[in-house]
FIZA-411601 format. One record per residue: residue in one letter; x, y, z of N, C-alpha, C, O in turn; chain; residue number from 0. Coordinates in pm, whole numbers, plus 50000, padded with zeros to 5 digits. Last residue first. Example, Ala and Ser with C-alpha at 12.3 -4.5 7.8 and 13.67 -1.06 7.14 Angstrom:
2
+------+-------+-------+-------+-------+-------+-------+-------+-------+-------+-------+-------+-------+-------+-----+
: rest :   n_X :   n_Y :   n_Z :  ca_X :  ca_Y :  ca_Z :   c_X :   c_Y :   c_Z :   o_X :   o_Y :   o_Z : kette :  nr :
+------+-------+-------+-------+-------+-------+-------+-------+-------+-------+-------+-------+-------+-------+-----+
:    s : 51285 : 49775 : 50708 : 51367 : 49894 : 50714 : 51290 : 50003 : 50787 : 51341 : 50114 : 50804 :     A :   1 :
:    a : 51319 : 49431 : 50780 : 51230 : 49550 : 50780 : 51320 : 49670 : 50780 : 51424 : 49668 : 50846 :     A :   0 :
+------+-------+-------+-------+-------+-------+-------+-------+-------+-------+-------+-------+-------+-------+-----+
//
This chain:
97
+------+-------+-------+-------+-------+-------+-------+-------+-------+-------+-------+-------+-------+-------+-----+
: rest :   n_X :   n_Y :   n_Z :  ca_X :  ca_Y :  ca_Z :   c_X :   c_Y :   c_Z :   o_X :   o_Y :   o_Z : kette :  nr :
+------+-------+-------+-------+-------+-------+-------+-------+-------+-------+-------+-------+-------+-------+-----+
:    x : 79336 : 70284 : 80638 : 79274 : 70283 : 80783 : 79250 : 70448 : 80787 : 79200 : 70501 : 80886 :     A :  96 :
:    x : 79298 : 70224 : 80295 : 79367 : 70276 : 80424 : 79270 : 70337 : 80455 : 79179 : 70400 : 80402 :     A :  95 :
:    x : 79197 : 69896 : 80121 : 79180 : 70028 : 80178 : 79234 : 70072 : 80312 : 79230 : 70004 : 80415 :     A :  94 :
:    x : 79125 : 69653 : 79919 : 79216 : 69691 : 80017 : 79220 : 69867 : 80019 : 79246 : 69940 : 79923 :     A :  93 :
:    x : 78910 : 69442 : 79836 : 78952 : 69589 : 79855 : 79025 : 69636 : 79914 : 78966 : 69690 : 80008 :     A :  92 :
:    x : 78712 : 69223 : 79639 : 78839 : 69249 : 79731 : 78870 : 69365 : 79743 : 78858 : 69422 : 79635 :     A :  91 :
:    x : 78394 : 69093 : 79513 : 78507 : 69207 : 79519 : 78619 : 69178 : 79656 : 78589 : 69113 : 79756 :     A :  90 :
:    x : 78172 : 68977 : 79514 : 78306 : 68885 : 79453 : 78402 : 68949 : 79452 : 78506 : 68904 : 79405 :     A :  89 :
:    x : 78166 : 68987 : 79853 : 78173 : 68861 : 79758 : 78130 : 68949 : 79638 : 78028 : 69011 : 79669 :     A :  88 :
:    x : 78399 : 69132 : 79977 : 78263 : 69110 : 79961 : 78191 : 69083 : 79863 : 78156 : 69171 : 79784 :     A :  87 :
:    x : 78639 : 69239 : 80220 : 78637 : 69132 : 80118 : 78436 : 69115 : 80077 : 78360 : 69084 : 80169 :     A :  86 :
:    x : 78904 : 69461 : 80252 : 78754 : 69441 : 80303 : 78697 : 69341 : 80174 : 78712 : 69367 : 80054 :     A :  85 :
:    x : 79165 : 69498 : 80455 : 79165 : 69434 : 80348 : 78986 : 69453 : 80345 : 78938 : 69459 : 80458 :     A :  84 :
:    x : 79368 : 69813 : 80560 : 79245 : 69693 : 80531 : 79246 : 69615 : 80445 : 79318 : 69635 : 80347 :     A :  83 :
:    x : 79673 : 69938 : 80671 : 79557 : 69948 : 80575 : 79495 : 69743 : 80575 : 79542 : 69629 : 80583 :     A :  82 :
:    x : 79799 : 69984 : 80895 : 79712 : 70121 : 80851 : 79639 : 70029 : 80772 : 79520 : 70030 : 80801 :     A :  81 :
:    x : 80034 : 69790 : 80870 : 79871 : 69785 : 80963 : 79810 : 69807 : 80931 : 79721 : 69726 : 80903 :     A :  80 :
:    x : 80246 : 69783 : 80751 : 80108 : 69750 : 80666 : 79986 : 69766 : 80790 : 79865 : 69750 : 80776 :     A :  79 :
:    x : 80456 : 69746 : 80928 : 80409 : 69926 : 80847 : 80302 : 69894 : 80777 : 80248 : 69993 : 80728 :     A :  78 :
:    x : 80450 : 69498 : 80934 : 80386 : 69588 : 81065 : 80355 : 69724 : 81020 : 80264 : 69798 : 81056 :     A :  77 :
:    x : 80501 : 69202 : 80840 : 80518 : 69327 : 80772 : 80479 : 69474 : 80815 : 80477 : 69563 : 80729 :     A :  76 :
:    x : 80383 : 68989 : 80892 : 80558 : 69018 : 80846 : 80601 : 69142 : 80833 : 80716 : 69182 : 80816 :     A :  75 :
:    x : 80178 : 69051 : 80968 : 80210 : 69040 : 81071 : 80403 : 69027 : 81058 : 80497 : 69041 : 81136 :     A :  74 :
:    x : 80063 : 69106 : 80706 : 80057 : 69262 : 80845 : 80167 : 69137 : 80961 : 80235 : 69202 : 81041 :     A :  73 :
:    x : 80063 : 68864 : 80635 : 80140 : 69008 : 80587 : 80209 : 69092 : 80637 : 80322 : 69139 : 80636 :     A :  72 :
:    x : 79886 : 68760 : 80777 : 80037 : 68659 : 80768 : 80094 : 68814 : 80705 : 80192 : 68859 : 80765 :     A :  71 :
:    x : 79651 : 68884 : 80659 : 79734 : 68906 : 80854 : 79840 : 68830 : 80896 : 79885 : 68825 : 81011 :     A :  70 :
:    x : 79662 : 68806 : 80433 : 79666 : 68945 : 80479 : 79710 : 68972 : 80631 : 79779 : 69056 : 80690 :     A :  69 :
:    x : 79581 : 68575 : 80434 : 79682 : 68617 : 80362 : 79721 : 68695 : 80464 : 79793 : 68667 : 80560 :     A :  68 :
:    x : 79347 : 68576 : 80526 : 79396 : 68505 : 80641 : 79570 : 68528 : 80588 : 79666 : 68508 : 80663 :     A :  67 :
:    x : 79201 : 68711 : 80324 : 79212 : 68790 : 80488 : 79296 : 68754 : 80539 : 79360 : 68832 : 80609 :     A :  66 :
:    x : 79191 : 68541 : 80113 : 79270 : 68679 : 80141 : 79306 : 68750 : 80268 : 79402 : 68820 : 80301 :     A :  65 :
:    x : 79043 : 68285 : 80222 : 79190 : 68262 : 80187 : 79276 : 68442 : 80213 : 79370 : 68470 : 80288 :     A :  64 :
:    x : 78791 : 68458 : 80221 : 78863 : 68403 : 80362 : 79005 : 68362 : 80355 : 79085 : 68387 : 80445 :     A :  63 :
:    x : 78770 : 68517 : 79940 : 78803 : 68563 : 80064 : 78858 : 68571 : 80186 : 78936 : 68649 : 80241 :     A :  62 :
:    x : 78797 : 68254 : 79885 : 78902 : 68323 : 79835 : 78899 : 68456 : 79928 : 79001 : 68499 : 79983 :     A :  61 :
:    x : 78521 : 68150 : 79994 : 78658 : 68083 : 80023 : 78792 : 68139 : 79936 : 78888 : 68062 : 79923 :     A :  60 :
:    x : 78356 : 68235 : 79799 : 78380 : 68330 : 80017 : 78514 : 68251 : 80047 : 78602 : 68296 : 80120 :     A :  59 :
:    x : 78454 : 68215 : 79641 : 78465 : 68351 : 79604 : 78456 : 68358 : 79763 : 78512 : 68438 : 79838 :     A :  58 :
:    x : 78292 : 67919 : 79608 : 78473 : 67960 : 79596 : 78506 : 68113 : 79609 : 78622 : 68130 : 79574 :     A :  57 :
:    x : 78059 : 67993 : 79629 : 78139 : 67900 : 79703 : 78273 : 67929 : 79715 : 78344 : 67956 : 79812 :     A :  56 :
:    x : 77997 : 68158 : 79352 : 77979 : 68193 : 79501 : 78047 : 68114 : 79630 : 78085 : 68180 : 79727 :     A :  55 :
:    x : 78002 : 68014 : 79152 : 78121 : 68003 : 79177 : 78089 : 68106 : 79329 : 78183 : 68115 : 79408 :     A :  54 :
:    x : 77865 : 67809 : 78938 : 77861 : 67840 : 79020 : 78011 : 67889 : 79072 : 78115 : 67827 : 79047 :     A :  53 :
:    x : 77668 : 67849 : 78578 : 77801 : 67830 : 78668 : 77799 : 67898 : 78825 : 77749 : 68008 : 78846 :     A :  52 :
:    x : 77424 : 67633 : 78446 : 77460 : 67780 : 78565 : 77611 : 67693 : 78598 : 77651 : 67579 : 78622 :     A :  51 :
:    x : 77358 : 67427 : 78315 : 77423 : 67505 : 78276 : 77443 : 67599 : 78353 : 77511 : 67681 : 78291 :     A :  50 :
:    x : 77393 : 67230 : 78620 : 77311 : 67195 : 78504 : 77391 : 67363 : 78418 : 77487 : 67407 : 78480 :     A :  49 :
:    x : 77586 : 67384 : 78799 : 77460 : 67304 : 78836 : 77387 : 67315 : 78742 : 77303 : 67404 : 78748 :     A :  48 :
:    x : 77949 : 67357 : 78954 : 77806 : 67367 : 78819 : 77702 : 67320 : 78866 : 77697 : 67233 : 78953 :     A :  47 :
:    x : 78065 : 67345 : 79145 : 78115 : 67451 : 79007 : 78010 : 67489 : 78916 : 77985 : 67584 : 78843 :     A :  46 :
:    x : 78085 : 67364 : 79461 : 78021 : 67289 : 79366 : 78017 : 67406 : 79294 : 77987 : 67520 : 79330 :     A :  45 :
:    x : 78344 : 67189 : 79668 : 78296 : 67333 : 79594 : 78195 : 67277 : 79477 : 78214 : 67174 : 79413 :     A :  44 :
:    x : 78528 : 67044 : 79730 : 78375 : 66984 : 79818 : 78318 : 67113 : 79726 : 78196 : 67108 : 79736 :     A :  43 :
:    x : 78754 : 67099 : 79693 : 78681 : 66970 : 79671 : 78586 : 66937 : 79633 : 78546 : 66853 : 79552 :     A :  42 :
:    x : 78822 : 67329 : 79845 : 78832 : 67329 : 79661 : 78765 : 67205 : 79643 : 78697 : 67214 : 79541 :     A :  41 :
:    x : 78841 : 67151 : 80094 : 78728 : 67251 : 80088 : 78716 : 67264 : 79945 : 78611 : 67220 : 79898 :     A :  40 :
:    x : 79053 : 67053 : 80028 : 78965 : 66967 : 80072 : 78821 : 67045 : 80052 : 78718 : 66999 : 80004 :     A :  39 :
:    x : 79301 : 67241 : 80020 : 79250 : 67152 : 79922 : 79085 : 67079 : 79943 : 79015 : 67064 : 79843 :     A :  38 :
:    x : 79431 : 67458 : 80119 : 79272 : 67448 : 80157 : 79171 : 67336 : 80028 : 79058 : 67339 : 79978 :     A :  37 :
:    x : 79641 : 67504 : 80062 : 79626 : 67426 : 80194 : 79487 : 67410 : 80209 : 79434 : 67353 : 80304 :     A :  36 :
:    x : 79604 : 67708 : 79862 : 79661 : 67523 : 79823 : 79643 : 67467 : 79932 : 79620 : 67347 : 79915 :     A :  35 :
:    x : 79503 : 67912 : 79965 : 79425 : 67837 : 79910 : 79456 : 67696 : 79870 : 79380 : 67601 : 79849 :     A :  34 :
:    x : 79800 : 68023 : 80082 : 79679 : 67976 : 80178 : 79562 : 67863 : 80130 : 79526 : 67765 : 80196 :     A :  33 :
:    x : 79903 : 68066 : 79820 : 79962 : 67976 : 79943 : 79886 : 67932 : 80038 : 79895 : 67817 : 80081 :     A :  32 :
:    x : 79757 : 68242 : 79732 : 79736 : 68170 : 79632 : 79796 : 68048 : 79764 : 79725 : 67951 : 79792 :     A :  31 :
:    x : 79766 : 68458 : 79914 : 79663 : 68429 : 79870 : 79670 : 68294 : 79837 : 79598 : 68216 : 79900 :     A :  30 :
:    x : 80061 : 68514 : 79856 : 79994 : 68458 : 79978 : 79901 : 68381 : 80000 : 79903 : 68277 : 80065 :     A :  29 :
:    x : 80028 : 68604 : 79587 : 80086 : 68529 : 79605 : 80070 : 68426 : 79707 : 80064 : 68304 : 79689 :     A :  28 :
:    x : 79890 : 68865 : 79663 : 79792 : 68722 : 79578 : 79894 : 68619 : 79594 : 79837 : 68514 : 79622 :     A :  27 :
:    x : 80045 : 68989 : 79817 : 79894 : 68931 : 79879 : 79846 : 68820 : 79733 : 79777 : 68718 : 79732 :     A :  26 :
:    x : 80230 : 69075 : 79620 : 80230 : 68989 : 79733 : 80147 : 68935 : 79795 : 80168 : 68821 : 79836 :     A :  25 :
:    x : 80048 : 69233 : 79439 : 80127 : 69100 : 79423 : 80199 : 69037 : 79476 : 80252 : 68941 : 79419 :     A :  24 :
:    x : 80039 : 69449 : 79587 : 79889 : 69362 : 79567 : 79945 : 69227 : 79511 : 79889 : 69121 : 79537 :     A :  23 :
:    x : 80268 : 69506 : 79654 : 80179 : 69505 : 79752 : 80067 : 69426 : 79723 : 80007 : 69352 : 79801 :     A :  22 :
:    x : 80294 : 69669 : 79346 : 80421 : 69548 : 79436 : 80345 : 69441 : 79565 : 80365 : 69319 : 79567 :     A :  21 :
:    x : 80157 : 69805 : 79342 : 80155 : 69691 : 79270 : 80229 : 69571 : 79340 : 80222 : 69452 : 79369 :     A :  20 :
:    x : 80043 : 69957 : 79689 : 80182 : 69935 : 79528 : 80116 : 69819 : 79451 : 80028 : 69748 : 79501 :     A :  19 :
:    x : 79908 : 70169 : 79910 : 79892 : 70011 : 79811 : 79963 : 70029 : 79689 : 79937 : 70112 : 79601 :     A :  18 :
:    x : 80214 : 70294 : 80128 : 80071 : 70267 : 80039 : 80059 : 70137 : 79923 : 80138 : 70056 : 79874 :     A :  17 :
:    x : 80340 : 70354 : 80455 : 80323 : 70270 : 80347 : 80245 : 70268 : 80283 : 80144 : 70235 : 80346 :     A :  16 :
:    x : 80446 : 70714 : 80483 : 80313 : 70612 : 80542 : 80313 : 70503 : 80430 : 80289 : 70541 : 80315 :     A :  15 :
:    x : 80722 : 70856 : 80576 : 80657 : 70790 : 80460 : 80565 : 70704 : 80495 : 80608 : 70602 : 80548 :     A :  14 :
:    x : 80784 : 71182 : 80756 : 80736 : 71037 : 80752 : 80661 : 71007 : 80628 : 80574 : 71077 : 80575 :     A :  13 :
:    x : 81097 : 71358 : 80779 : 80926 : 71313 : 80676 : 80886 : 71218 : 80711 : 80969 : 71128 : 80697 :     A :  12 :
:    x : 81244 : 71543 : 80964 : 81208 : 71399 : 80918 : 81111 : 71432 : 80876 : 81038 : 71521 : 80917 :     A :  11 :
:    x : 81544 : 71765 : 81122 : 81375 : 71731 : 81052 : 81337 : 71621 : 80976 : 81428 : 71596 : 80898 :     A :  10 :
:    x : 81781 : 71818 : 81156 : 81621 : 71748 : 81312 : 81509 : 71799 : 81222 : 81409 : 71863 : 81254 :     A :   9 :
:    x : 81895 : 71934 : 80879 : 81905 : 71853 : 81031 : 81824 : 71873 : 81099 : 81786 : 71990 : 81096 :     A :   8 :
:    x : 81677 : 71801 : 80638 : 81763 : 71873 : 80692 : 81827 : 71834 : 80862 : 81806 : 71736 : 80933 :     A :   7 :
:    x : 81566 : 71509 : 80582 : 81583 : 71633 : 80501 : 81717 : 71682 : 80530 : 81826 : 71645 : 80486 :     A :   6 :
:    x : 81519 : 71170 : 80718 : 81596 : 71306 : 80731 : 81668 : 71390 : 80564 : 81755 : 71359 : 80482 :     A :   5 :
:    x : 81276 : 70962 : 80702 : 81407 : 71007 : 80567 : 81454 : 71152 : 80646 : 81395 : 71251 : 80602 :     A :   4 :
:    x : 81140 : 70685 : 80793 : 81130 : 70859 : 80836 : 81306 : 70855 : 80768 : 81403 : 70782 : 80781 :     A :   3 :
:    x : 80852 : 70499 : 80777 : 80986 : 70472 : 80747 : 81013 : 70623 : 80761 : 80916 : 70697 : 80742 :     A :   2 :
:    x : 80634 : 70339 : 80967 : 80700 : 70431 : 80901 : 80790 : 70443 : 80838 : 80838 : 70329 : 80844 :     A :   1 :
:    x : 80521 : 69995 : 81045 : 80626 : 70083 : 81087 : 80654 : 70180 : 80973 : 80697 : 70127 : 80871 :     A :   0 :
+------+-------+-------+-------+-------+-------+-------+-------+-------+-------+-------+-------+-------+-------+-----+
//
């Protein structure tokens, strides 16, 4: 949802919501809420394999944790539609629609 600021009389601006700091530190927060419920899976993740670190496992499952953030967001939060989340392993992106 917009938010529309009257200037003068019968004229409005519309403010299109954009990515804030504020915005990206709500989604990790979320983020971080979704991934504690996802104990079992953090479990089963395999971290190491002889000196290689692994962490491809956990990076689609932080993904999937972000997305599922993200539409608990959009869905508190409806002026967030416009913009994406696009997740690909190991990057996150949030980008307007």
């Amino acid at each position: 949802m917009s938010k529309k600021i009257k200037i003068k009389k019968n004229t409005q601006v519309i403010i299109e919501p954009k990515i804030t700091e504020q915005l990206v530190y709500t989604l990790c927060v979320y983020t971080t809420r979704v991934l504690k419920e996802q104990q079992n899976k953090l479990q089963k993740i395999k971290w190491t394999d002889g000196e290689s670190n692994l962490d491809t496992e956990y990076s689609i499952l932080a993904c999937d944790c972000c997305s599922n953030a993200w539409n608990i967001i959009k869905q508190q939060y409806p002026e967030y539609s416009k913009i994406n989340i696009v997740c690909n392993i190991p990057d996150i992106k949030a980008v307007e629609k």
